[in-house]
NUTITOR-283758 format. One record per residue: residue number from 1; x, z, y of N, C-alpha, C, O, CB in turn. Coordinates in steps of 0.2 Angstrom, whole numbers, m for minus. Glycine has a CB too. Layout:
<k=NUM	n.c1=X	n.c3=Z	n.c2=Y	ca.c1=X	ca.c3=Z	ca.c2=Y	c.c1=X	c.c3=Z	c.c2=Y	o.c1=X	o.c3=Z	o.c2=Y	cb.c1=X	cb.c3=Z	cb.c2=Y> $
...
***
This chain:
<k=1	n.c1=423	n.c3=488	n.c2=377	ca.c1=427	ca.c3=482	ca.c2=379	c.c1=426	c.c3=481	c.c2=387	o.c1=430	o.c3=479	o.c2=390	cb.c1=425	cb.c3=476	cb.c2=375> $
<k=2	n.c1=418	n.c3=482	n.c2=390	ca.c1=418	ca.c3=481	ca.c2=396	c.c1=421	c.c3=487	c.c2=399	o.c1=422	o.c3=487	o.c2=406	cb.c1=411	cb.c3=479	cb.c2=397> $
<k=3	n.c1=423	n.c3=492	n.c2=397	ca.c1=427	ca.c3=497	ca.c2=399	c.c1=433	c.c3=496	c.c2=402	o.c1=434	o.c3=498	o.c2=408	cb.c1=429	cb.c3=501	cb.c2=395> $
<k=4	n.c1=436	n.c3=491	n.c2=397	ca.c1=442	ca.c3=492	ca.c2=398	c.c1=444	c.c3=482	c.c2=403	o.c1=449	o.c3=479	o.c2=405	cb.c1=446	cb.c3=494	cb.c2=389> $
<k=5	n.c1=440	n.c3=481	n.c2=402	ca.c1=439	ca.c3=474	ca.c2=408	c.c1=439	c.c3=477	c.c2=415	o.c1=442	o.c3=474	o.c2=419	cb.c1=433	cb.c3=470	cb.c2=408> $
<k=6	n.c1=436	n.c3=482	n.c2=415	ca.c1=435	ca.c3=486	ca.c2=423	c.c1=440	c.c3=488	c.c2=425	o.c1=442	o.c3=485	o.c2=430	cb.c1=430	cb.c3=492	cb.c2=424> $
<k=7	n.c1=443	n.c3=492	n.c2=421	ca.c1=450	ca.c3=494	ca.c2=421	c.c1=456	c.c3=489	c.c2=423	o.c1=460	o.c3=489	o.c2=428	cb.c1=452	cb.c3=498	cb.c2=414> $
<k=8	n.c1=456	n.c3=483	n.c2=419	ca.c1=459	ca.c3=477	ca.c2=419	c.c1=459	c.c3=475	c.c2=429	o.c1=463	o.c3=476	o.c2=433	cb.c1=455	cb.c3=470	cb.c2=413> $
<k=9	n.c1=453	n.c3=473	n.c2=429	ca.c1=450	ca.c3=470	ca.c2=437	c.c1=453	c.c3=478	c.c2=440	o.c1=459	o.c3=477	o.c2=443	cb.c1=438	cb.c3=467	cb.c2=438> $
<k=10	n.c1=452	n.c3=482	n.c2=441	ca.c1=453	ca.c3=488	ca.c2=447	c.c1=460	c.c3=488	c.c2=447	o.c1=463	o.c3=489	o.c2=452	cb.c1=449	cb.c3=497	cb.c2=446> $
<k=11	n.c1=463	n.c3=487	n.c2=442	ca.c1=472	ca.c3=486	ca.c2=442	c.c1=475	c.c3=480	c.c2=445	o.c1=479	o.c3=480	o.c2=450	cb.c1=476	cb.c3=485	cb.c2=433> $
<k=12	n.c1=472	n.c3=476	n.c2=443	ca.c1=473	ca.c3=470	ca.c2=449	c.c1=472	c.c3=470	c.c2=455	o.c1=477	o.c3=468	o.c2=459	cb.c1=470	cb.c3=466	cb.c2=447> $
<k=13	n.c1=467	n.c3=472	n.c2=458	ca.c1=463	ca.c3=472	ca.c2=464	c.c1=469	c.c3=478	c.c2=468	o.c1=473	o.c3=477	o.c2=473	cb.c1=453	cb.c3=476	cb.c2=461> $
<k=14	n.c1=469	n.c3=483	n.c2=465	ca.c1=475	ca.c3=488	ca.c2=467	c.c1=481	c.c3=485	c.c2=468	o.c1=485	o.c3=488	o.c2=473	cb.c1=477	cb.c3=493	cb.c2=462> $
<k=15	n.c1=484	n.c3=480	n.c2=466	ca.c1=492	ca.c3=480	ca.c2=465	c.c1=493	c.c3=473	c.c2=470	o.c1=497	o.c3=471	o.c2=474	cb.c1=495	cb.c3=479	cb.c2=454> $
<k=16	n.c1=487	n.c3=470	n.c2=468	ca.c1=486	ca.c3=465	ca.c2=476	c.c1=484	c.c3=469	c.c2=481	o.c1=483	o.c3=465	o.c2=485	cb.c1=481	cb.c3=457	cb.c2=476> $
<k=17	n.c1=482	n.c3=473	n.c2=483	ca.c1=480	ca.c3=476	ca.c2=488	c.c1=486	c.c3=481	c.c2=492	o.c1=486	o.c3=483	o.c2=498	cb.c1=473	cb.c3=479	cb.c2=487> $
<k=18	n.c1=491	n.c3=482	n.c2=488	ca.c1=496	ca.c3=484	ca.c2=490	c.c1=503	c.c3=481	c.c2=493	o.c1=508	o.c3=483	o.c2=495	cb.c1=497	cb.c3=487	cb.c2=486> $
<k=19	n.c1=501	n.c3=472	n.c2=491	ca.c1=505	ca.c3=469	ca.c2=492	c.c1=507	c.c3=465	c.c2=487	o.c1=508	o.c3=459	o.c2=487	cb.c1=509	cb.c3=474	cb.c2=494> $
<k=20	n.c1=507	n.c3=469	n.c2=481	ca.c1=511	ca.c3=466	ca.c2=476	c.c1=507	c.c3=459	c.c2=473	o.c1=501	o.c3=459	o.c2=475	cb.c1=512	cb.c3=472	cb.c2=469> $
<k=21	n.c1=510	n.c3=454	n.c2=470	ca.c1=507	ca.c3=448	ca.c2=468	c.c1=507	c.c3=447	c.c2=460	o.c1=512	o.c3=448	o.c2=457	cb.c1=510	cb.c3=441	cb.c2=472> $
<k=22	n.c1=502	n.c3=446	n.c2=459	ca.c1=496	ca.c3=446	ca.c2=452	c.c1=497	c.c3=438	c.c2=450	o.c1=494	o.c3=433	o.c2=452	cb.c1=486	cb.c3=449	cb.c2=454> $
<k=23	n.c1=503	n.c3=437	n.c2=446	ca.c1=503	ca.c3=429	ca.c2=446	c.c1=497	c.c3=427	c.c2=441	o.c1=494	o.c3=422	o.c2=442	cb.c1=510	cb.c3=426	cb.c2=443> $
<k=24	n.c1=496	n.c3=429	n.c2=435	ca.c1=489	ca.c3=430	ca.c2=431	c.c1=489	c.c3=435	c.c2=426	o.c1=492	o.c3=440	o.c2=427	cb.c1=487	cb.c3=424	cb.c2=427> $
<k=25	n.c1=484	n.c3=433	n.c2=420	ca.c1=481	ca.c3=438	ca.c2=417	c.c1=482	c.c3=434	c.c2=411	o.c1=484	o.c3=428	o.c2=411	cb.c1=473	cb.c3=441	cb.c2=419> $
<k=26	n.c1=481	n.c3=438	n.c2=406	ca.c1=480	ca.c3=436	ca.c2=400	c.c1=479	c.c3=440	c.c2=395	o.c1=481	o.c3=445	o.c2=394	cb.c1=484	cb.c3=433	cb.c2=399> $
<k=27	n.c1=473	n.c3=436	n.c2=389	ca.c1=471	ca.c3=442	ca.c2=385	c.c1=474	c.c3=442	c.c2=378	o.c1=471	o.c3=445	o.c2=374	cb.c1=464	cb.c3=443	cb.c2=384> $
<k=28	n.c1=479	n.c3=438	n.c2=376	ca.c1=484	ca.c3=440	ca.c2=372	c.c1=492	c.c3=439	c.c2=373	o.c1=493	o.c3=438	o.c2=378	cb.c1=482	cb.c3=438	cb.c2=367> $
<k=29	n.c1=497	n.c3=439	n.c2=369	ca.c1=503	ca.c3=438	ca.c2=370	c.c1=504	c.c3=432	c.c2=368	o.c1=509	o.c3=431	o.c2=371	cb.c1=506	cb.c3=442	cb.c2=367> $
<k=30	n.c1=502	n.c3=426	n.c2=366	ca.c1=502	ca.c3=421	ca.c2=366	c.c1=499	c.c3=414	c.c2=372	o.c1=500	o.c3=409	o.c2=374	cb.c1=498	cb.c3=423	cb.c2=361> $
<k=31	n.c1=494	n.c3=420	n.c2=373	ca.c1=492	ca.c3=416	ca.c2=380	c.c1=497	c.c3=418	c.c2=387	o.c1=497	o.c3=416	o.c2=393	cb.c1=482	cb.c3=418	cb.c2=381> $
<k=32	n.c1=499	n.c3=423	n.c2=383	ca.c1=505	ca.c3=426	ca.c2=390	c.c1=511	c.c3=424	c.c2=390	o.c1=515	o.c3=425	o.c2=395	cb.c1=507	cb.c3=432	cb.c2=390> $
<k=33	n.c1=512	n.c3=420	n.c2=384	ca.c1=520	ca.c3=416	ca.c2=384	c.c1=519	c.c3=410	c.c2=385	o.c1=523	o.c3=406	o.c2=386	cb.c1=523	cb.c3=416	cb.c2=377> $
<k=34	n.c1=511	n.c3=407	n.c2=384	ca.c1=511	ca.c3=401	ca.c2=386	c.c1=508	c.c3=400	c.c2=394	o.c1=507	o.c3=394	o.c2=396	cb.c1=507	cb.c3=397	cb.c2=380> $
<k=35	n.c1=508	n.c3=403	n.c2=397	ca.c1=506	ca.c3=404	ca.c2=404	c.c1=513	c.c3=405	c.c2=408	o.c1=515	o.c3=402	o.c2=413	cb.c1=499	cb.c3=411	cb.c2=406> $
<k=36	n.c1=518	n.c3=410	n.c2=405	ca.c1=524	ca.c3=410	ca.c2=406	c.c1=528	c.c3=404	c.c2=405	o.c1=533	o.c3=404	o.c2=409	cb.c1=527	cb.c3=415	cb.c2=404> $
<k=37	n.c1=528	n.c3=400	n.c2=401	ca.c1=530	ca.c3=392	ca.c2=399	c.c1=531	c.c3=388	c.c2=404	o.c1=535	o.c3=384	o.c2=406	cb.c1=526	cb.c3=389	cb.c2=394> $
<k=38	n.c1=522	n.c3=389	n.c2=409	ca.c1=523	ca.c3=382	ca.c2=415	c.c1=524	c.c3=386	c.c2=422	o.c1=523	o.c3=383	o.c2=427	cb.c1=514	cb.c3=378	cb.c2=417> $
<k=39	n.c1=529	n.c3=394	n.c2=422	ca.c1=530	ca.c3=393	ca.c2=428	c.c1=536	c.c3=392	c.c2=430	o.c1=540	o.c3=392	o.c2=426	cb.c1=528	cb.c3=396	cb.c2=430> $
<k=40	n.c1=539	n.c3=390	n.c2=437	ca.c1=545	ca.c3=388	ca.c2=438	c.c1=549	c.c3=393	c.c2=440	o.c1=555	o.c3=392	o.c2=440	cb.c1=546	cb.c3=383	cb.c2=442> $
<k=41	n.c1=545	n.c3=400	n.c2=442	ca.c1=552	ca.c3=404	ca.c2=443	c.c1=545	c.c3=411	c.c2=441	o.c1=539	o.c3=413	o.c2=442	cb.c1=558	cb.c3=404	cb.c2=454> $
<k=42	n.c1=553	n.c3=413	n.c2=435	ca.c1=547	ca.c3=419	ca.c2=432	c.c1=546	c.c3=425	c.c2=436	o.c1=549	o.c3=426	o.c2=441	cb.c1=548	cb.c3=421	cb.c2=424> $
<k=43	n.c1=542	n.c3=429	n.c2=433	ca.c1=541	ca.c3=436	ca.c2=439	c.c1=547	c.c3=442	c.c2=437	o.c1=549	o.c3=441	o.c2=431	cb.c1=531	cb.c3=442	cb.c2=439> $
<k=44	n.c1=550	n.c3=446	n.c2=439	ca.c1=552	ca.c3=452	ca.c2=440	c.c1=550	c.c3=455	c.c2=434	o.c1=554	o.c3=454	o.c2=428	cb.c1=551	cb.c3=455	cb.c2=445> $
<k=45	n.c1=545	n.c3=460	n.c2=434	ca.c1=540	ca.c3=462	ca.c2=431	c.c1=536	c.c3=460	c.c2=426	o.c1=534	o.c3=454	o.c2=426	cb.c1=537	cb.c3=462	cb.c2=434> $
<k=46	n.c1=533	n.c3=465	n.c2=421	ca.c1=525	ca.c3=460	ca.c2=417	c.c1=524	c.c3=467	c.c2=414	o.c1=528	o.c3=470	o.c2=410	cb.c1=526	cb.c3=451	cb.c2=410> $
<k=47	n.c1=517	n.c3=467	n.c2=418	ca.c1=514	ca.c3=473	ca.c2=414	c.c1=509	c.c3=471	c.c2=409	o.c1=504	o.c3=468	o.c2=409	cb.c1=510	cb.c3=477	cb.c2=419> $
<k=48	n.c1=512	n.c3=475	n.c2=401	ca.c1=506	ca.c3=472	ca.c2=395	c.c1=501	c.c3=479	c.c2=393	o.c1=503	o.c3=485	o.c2=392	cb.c1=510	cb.c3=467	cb.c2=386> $
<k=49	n.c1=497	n.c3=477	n.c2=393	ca.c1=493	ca.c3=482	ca.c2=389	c.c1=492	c.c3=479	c.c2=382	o.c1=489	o.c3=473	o.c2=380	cb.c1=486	cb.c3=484	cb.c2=394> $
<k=50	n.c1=494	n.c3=485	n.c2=380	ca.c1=495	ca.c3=484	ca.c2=374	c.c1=489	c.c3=484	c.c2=368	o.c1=483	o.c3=486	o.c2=370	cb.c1=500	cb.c3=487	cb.c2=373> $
<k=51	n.c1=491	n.c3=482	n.c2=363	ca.c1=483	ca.c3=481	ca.c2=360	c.c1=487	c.c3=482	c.c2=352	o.c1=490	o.c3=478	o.c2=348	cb.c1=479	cb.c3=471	cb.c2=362> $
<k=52	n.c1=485	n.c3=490	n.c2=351	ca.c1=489	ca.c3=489	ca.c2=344	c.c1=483	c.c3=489	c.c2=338	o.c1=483	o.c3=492	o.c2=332	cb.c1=494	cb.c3=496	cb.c2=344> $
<k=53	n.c1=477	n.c3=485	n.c2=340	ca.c1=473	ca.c3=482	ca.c2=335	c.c1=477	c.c3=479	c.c2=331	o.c1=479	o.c3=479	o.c2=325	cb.c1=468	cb.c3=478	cb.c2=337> $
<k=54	n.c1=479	n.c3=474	n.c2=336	ca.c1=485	ca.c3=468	ca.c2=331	c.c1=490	c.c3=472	c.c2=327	o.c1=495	o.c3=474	o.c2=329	cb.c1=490	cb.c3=462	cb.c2=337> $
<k=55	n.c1=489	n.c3=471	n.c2=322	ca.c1=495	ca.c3=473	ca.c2=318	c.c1=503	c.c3=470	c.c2=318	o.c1=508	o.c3=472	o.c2=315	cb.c1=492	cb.c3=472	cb.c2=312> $
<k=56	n.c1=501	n.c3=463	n.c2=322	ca.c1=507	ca.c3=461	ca.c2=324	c.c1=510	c.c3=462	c.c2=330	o.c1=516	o.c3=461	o.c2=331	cb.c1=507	cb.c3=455	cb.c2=325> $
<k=57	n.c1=506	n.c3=466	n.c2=334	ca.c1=508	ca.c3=468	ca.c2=341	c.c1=514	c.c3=470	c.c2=344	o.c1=514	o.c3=470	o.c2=350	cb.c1=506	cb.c3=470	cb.c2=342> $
<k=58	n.c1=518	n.c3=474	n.c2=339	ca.c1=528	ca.c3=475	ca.c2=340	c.c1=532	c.c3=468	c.c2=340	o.c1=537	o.c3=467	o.c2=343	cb.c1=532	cb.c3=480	cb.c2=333> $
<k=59	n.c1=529	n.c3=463	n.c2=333	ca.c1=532	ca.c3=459	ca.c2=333	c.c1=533	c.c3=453	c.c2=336	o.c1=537	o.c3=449	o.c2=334	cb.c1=533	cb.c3=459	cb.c2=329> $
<k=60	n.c1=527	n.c3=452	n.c2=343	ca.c1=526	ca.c3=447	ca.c2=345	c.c1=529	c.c3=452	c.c2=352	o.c1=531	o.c3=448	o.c2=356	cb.c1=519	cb.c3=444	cb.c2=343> $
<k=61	n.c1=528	n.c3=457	n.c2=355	ca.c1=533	ca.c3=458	ca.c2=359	c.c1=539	c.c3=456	c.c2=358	o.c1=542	o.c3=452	o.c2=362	cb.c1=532	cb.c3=463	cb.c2=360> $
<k=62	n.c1=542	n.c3=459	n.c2=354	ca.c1=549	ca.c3=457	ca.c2=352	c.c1=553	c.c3=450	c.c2=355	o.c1=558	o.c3=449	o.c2=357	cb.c1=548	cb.c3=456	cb.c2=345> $
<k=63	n.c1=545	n.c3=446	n.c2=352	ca.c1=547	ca.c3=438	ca.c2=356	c.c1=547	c.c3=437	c.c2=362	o.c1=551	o.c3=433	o.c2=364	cb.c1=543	cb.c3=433	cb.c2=355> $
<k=64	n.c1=544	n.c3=441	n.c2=365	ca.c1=541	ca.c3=439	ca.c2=372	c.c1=548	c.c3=441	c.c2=373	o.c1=552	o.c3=437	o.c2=373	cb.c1=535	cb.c3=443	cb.c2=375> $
<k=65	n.c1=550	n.c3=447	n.c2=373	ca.c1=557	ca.c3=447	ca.c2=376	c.c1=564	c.c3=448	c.c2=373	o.c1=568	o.c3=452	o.c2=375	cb.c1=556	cb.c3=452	cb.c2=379> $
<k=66	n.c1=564	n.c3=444	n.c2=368	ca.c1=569	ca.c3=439	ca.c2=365	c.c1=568	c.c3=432	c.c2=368	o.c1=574	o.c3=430	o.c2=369	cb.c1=568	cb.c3=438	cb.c2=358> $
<k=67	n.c1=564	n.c3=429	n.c2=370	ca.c1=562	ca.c3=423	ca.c2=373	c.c1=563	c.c3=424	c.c2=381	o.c1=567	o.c3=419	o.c2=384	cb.c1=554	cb.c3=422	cb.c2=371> $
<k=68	n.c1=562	n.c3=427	n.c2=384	ca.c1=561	ca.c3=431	ca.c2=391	c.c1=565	c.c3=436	c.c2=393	o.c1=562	o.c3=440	o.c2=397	cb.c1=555	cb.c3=433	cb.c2=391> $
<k=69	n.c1=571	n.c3=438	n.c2=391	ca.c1=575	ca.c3=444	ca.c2=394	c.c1=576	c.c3=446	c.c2=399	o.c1=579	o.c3=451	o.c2=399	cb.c1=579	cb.c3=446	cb.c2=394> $
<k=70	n.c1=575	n.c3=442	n.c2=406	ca.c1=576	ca.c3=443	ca.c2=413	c.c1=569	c.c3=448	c.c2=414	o.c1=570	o.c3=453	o.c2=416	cb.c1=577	cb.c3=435	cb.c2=418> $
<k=71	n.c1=564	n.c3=446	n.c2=413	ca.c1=559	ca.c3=450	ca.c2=412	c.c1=558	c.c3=457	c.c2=411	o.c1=560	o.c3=458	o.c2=405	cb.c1=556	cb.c3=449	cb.c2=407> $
<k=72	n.c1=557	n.c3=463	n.c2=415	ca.c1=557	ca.c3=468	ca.c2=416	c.c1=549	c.c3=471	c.c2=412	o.c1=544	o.c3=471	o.c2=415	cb.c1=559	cb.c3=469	cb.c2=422> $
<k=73	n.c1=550	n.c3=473	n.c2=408	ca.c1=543	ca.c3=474	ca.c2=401	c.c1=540	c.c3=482	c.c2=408	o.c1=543	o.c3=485	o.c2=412	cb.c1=547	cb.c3=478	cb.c2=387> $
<k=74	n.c1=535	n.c3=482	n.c2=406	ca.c1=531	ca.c3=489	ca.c2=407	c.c1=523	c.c3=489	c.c2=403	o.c1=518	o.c3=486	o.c2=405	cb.c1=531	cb.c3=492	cb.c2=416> $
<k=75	n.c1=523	n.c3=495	n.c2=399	ca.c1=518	ca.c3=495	ca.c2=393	c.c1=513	c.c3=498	c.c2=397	o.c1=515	o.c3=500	o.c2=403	cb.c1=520	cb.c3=501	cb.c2=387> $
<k=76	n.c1=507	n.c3=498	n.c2=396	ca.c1=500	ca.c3=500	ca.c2=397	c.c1=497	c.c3=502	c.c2=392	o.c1=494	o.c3=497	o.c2=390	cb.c1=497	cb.c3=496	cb.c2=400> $
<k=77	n.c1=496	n.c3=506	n.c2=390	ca.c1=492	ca.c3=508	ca.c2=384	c.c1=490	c.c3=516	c.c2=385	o.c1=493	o.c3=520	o.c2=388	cb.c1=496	cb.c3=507	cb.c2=376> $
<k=78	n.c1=483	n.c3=517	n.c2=380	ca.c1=480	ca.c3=523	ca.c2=380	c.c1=484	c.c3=528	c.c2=374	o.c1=482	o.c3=533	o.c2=372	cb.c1=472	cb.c3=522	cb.c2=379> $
<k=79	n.c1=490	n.c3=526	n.c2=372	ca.c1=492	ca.c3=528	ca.c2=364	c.c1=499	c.c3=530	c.c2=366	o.c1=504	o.c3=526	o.c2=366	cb.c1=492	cb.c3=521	cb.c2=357> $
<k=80	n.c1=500	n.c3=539	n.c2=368	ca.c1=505	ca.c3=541	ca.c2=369	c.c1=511	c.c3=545	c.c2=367	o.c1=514	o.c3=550	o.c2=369	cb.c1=504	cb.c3=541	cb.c2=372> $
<k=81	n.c1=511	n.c3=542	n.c2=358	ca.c1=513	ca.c3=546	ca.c2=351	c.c1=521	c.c3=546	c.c2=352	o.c1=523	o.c3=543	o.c2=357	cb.c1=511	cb.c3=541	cb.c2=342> $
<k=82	n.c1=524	n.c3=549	n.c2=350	ca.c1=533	ca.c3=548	ca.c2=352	c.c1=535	c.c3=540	c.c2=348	o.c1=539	o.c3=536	o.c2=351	cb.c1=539	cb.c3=557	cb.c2=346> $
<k=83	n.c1=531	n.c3=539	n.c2=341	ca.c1=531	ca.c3=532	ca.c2=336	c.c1=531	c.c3=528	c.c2=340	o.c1=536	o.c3=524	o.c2=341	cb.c1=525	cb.c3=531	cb.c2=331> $
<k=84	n.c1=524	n.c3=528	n.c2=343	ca.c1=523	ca.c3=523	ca.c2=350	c.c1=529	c.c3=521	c.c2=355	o.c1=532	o.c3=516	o.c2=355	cb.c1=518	cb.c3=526	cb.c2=355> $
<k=85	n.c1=530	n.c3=527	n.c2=358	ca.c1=536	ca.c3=528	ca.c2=363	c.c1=541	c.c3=523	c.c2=362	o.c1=542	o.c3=518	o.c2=366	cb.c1=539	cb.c3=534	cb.c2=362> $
<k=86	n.c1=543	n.c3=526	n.c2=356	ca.c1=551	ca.c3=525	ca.c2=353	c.c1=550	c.c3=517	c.c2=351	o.c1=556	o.c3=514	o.c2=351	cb.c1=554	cb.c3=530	cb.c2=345> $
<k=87	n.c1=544	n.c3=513	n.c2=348	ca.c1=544	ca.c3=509	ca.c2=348	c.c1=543	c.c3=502	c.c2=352	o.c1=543	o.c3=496	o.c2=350	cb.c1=542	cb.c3=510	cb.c2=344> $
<k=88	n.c1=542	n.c3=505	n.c2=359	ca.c1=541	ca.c3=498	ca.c2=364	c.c1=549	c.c3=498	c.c2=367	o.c1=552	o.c3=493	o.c2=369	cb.c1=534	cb.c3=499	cb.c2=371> $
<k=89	n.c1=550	n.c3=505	n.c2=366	ca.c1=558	ca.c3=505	ca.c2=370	c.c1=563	c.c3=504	c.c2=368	o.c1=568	o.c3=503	o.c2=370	cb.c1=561	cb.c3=510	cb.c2=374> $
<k=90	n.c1=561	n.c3=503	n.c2=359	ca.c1=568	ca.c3=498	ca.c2=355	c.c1=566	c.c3=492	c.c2=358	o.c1=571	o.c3=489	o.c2=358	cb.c1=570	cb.c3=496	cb.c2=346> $
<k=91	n.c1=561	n.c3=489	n.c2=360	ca.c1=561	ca.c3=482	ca.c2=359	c.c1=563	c.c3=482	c.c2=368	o.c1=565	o.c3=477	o.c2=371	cb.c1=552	cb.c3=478	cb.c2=356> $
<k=92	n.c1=563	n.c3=486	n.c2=371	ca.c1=565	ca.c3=484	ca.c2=379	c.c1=563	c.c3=485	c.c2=384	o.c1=567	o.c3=485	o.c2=389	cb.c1=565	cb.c3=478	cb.c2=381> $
<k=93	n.c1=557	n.c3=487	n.c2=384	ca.c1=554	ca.c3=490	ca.c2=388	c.c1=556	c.c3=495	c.c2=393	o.c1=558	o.c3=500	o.c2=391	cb.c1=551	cb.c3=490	cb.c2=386> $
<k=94	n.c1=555	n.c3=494	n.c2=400	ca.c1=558	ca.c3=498	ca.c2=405	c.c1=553	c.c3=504	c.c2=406	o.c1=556	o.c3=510	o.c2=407	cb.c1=560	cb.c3=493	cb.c2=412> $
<k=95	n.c1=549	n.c3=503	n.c2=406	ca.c1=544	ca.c3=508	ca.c2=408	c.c1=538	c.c3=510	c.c2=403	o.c1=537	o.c3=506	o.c2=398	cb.c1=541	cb.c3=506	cb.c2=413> $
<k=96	n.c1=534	n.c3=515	n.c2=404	ca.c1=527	ca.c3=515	ca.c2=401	c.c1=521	c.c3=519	c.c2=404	o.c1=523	o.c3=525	o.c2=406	cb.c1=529	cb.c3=519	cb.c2=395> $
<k=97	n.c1=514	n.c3=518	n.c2=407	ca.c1=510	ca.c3=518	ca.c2=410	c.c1=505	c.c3=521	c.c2=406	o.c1=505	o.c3=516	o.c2=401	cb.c1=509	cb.c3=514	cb.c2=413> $
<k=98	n.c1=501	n.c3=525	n.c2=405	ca.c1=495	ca.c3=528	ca.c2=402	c.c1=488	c.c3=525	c.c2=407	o.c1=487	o.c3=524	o.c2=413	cb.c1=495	cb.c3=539	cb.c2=402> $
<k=99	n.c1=485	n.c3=524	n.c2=403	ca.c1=481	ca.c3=519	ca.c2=405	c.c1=474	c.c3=528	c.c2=409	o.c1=472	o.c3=534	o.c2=407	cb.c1=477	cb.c3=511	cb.c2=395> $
<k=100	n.c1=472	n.c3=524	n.c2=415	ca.c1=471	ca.c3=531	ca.c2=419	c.c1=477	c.c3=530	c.c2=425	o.c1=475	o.c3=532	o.c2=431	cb.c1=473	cb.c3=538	cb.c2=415> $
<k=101	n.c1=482	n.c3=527	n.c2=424	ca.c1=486	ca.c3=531	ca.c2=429	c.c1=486	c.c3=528	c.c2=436	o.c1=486	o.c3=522	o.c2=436	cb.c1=492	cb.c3=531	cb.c2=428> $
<k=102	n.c1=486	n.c3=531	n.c2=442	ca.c1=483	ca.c3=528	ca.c2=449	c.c1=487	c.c3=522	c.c2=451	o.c1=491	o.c3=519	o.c2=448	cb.c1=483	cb.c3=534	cb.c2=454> $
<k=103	n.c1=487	n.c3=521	n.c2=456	ca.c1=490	ca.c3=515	ca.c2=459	c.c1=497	c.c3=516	c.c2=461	o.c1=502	o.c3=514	o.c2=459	cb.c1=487	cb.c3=513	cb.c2=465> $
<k=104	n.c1=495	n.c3=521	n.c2=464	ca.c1=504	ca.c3=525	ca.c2=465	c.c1=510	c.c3=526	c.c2=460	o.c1=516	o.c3=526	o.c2=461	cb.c1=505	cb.c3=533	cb.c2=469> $
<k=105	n.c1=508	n.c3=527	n.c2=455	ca.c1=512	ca.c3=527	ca.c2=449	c.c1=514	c.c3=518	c.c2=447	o.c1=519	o.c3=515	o.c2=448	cb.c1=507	cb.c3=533	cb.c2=441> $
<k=106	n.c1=508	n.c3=515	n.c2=444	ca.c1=510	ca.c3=508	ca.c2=443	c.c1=515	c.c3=506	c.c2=450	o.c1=519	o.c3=501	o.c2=449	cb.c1=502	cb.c3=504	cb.c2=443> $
<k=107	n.c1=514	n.c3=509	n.c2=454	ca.c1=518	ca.c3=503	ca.c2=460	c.c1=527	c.c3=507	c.c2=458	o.c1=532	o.c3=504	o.c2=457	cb.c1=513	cb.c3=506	cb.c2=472> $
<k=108	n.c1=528	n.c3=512	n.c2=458	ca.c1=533	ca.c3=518	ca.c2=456	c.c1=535	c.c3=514	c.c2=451	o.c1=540	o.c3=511	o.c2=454	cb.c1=531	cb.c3=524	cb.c2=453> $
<k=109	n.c1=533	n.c3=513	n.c2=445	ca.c1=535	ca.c3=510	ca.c2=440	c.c1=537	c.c3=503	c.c2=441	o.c1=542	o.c3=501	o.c2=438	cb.c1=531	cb.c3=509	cb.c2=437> $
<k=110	n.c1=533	n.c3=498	n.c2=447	ca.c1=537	ca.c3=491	ca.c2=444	c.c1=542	c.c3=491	c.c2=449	o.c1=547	o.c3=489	o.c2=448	cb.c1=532	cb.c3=483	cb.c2=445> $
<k=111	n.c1=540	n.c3=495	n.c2=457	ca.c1=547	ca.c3=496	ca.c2=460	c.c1=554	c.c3=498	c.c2=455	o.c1=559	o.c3=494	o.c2=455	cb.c1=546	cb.c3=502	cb.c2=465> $
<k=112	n.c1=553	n.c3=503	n.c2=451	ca.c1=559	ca.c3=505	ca.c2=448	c.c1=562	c.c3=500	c.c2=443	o.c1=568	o.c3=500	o.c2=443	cb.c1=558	cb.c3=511	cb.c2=444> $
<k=113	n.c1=559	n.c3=497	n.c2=440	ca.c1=560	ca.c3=490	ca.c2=436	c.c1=564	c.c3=485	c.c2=441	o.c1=570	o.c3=484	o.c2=441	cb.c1=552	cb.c3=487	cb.c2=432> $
<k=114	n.c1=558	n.c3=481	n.c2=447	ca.c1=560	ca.c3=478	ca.c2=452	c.c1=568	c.c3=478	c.c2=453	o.c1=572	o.c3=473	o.c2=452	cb.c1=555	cb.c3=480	cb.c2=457> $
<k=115	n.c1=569	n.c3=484	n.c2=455	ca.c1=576	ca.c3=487	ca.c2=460	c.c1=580	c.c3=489	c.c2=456	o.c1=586	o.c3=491	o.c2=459	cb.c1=574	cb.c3=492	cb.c2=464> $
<k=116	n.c1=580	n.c3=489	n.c2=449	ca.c1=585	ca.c3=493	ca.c2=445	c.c1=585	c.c3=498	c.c2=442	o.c1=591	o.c3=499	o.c2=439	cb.c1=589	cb.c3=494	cb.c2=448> $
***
């Protein structure tokens, strides 16, 4: 777990250091819809890493972006099965990121979402 917190903070640290703005963090989807609730103009973007402990975790995406479709999804996870694949990009998702991947790819990615 503290593995993957390092990882969390060096992603961040990266993506503001490039420019890009890190409106917050959150450690579940819940706390991520309700942090998206109080803001007044939402982001472009939202990178989740995903957590397929939760056994609800497709269907609370789902919400997120049923709830949120201006929202441009991009996955983060270490789990890169075709099952997987195929199942974040029925729900909407624009992108998908293997956790490892450098800064320049993450920035690739939310540009391409960003811009179209």
């Amino acid at each position: 777990m503290v593995q993957h917190n390092i990882i969390k903070v060096r992603i961040d640290n990266e993506l503001s250091a490039s420019g890009m703005g890190v409106l917050f963090r959150s450690e579940n989807i819940e706390d991520g819809l309700s942090k998206l609730s109080t803001l007044k103009q939402l982001p472009k973007a939202c990178i989740i890493d995903l957590n397929f402990h939760d056994k609800n975790v497709l269907a609370r995406l789902q919400e997120l972006k049923t709830k949120y479709t201006a929202i441009k999804l991009i996955a983060h996870t270490d789990i890169d099965t075709e099952k997987t694949i195929r199942g974040i990009l029925k729900i909407g998702f624009e992108s998908f990121l293997l956790v490892g991947s450098d800064r320049s790819v993450f920035i690739k990615a939310i540009e391409k979402v960003r811009n179209g």
